[in-house]
C-alpha atoms as an extended CHARMM CRD file, in Angstrom:
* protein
*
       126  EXT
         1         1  UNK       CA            267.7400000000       52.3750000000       36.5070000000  PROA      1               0.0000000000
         2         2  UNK       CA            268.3100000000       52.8520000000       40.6330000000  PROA      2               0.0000000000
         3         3  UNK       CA            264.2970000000       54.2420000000       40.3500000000  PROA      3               0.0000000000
         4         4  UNK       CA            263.1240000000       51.3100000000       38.4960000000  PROA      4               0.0000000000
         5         5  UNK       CA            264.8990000000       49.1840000000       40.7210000000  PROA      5               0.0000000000
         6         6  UNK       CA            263.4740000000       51.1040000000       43.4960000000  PROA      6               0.0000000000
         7         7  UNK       CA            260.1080000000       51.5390000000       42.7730000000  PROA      7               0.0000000000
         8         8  UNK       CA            259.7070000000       47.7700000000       42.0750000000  PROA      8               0.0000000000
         9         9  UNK       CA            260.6730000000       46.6760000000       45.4760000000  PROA      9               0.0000000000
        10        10  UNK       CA            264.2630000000       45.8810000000       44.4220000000  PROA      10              0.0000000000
        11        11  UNK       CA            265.8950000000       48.2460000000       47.0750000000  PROA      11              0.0000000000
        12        12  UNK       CA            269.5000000000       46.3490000000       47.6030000000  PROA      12              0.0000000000
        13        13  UNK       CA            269.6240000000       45.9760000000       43.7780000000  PROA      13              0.0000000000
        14        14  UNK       CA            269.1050000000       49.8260000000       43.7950000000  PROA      14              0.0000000000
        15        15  UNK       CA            272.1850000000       50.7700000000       46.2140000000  PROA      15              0.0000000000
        16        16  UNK       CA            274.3890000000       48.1520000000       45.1810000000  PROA      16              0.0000000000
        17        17  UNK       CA            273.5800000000       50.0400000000       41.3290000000  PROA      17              0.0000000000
        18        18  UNK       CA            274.4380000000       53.6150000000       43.1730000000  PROA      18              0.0000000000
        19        19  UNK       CA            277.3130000000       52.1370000000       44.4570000000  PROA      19              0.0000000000
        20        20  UNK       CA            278.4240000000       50.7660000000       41.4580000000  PROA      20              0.0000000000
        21        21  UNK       CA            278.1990000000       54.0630000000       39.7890000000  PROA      21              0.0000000000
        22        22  UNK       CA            279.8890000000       55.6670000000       42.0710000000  PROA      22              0.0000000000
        23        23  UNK       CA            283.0630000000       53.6050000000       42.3210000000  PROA      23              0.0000000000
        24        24  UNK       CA            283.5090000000       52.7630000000       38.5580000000  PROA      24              0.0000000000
        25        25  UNK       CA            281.8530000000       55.4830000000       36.5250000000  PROA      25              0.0000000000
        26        26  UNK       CA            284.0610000000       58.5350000000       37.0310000000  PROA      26              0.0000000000
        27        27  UNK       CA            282.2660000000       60.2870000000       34.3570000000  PROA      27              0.0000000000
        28        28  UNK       CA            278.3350000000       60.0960000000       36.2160000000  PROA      28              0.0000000000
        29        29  UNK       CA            277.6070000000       61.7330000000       39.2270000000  PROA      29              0.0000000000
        30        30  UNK       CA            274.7710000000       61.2440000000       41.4790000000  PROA      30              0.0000000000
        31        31  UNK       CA            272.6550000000       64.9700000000       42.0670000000  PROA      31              0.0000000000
        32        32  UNK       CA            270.1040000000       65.4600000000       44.5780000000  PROA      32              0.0000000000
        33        33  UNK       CA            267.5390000000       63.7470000000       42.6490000000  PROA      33              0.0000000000
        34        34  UNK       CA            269.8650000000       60.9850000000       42.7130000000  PROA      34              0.0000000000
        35        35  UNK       CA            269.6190000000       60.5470000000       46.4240000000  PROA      35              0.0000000000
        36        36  UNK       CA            266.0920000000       61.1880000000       46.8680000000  PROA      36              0.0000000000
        37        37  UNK       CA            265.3870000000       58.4280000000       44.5840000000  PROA      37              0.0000000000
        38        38  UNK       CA            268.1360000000       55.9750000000       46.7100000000  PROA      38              0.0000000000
        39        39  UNK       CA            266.4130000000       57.1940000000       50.0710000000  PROA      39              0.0000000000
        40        40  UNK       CA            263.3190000000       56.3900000000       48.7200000000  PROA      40              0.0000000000
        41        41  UNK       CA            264.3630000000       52.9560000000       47.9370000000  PROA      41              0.0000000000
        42        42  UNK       CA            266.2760000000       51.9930000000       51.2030000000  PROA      42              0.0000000000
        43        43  UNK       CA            263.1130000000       53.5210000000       53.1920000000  PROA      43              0.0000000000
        44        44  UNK       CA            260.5560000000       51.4200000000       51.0500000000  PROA      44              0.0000000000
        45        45  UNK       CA            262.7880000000       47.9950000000       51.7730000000  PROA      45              0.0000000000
        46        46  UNK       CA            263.5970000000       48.6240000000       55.0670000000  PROA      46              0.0000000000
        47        47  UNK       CA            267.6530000000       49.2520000000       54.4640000000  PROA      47              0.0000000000
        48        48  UNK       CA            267.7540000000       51.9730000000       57.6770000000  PROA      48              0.0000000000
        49        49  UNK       CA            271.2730000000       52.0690000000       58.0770000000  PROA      49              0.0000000000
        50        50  UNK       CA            272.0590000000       52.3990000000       54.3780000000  PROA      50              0.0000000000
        51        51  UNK       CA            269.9570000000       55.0470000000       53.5820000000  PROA      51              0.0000000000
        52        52  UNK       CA            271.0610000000       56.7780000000       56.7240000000  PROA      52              0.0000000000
        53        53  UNK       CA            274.7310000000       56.2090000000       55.1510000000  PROA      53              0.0000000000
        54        54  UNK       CA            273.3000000000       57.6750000000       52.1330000000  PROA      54              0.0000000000
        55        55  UNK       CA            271.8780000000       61.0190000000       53.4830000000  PROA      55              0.0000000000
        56        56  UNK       CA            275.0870000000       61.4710000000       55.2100000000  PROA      56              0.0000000000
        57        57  UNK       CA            277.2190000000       60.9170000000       52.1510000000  PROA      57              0.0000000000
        58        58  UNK       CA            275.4780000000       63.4760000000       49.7750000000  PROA      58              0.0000000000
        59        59  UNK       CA            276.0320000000       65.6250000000       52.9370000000  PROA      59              0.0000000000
        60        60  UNK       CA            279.2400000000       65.4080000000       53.8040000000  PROA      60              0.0000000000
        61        61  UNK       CA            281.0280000000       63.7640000000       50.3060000000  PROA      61              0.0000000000
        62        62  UNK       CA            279.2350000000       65.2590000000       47.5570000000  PROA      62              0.0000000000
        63        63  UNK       CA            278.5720000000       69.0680000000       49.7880000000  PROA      63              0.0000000000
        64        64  UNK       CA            275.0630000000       69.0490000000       48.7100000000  PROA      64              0.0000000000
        65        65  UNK       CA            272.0830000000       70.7380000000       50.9820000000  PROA      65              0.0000000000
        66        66  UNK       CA            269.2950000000       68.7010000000       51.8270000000  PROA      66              0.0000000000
        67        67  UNK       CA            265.8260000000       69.8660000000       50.5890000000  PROA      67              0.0000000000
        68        68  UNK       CA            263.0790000000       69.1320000000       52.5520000000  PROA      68              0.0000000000
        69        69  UNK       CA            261.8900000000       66.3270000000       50.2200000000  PROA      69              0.0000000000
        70        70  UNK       CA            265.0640000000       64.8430000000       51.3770000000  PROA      70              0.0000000000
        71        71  UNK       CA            264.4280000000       65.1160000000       54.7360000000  PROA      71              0.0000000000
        72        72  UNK       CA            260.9160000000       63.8510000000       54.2870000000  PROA      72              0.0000000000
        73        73  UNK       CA            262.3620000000       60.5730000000       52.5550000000  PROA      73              0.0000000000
        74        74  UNK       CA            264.6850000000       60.0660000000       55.9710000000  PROA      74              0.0000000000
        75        75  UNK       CA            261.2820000000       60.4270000000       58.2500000000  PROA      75              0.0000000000
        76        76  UNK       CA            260.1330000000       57.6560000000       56.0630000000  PROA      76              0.0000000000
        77        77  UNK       CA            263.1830000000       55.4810000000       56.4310000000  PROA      77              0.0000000000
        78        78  UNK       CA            263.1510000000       56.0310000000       60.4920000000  PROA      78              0.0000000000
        79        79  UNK       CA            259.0840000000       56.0900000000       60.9440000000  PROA      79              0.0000000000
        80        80  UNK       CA            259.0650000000       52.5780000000       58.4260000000  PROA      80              0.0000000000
        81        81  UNK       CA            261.5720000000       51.0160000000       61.0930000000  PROA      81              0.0000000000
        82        82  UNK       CA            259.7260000000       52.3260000000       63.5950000000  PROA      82              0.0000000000
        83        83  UNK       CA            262.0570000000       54.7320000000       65.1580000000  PROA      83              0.0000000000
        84        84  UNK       CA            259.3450000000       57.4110000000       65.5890000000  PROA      84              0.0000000000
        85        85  UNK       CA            260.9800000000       58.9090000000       68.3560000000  PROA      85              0.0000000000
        86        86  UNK       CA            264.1080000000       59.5460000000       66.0300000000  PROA      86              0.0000000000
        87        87  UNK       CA            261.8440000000       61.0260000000       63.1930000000  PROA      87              0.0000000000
        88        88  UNK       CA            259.8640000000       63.1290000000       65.6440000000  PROA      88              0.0000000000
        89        89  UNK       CA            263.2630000000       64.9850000000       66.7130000000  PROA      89              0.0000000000
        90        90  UNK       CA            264.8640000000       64.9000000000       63.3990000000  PROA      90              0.0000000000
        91        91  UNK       CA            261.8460000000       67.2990000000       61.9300000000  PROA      91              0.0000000000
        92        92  UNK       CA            261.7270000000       69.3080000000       65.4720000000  PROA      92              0.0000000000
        93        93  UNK       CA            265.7890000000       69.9710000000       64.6790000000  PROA      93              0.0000000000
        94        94  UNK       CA            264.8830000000       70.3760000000       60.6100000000  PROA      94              0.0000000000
        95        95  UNK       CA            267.2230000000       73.2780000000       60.1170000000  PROA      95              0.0000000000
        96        96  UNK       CA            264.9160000000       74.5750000000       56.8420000000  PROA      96              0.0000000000
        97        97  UNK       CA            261.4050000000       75.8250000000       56.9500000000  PROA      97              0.0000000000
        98        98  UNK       CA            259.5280000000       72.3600000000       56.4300000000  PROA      98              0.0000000000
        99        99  UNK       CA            255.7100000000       72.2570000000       54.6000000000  PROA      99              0.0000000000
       100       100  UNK       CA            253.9000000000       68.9470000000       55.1520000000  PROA      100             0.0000000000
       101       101  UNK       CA            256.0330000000       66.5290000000       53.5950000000  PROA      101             0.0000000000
       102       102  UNK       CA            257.7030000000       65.1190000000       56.9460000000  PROA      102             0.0000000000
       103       103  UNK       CA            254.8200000000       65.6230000000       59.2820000000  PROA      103             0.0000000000
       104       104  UNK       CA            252.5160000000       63.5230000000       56.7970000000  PROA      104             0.0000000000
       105       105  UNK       CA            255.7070000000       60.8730000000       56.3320000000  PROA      105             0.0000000000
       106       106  UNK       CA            255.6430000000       60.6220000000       60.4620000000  PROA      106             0.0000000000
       107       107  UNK       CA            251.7980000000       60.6140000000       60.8430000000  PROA      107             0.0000000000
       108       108  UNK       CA            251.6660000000       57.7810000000       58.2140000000  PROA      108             0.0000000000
       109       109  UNK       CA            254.4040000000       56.1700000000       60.3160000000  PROA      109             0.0000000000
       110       110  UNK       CA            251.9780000000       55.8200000000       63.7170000000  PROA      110             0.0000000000
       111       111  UNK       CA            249.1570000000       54.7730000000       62.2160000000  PROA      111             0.0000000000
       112       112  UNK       CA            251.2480000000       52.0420000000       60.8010000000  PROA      112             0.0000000000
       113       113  UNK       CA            252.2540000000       51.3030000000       64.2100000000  PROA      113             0.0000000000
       114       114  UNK       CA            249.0650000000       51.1500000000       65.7310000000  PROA      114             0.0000000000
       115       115  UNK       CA            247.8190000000       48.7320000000       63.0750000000  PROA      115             0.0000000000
       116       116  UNK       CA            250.6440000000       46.3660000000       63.9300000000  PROA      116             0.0000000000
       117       117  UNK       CA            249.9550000000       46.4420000000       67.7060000000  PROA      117             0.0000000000
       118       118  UNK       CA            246.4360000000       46.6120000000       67.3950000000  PROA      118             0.0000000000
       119       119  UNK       CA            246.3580000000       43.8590000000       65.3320000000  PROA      119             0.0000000000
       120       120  UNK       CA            249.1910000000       41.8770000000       67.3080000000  PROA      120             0.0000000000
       121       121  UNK       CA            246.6860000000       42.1740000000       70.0380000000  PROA      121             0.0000000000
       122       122  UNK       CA            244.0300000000       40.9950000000       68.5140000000  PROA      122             0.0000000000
       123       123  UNK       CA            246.5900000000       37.5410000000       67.7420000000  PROA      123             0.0000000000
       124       124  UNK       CA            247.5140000000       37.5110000000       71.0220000000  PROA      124             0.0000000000
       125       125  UNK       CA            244.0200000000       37.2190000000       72.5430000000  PROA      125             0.0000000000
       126       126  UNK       CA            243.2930000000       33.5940000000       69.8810000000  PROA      126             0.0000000000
């Protein structure tokens, strides 16, 4: 339910569901997959500081070891908000081996700011 929320541009539904399931529903635990679905969500509707929350939580709360598809999600969330400079040092400090996952997430990042002040230039000069 948190990936169909998710993946249908729903992303406070999404958290306020994991949320939800964590507070009342003793008997359902979120697992890693859990989190990389609710990163994916607050990074695709621009909730920075939840998903942030988030990766910290499964972290610190539930004791579980980011992978780097996890990480890759977080370079999303930052690089989406543009906070480039943040991503770029959070995969320099990535304390696994990393493949292309969070480089890609970061390059796809700049060229989405470039469009934006490319094209706010070209609004600026009508």
């Amino acid at each position: 339910m948190i990936s169909a929320y998710g993946g249908h541009g729903l992303a406070r539904e999404a958290i306020n569901l994991f949320y939800k399931m964590e507070v009342e529903n003793s008997n359902v635990k979120p697992n890693e997959i859990t989190f990389l679905v609710v990163l994916n969500a607050c990074s695709h509707g621009g909730l920075v500081m939840e998903g942030i929350i988030c990766f910290k939580r499964m972290i610190e709360a539930y004791r579980f070891i980011p992978q780097v598809e996890h990480y890759g999600c977080v370079v999303d969330l930052l690089g989406r908000a543009g906070q480039l400079e943040e991503a770029y040092e959070l995969i320099k400090n990535l304390p696994i081996t990393s493949d292309s996952t969070a480089w890609r997430a970061l390059l796809a990042a700049c060229r989405l700011v470039y469009l934006l002040v490319k094209i706010r230039g070209v609004l600026n000069k009508k």
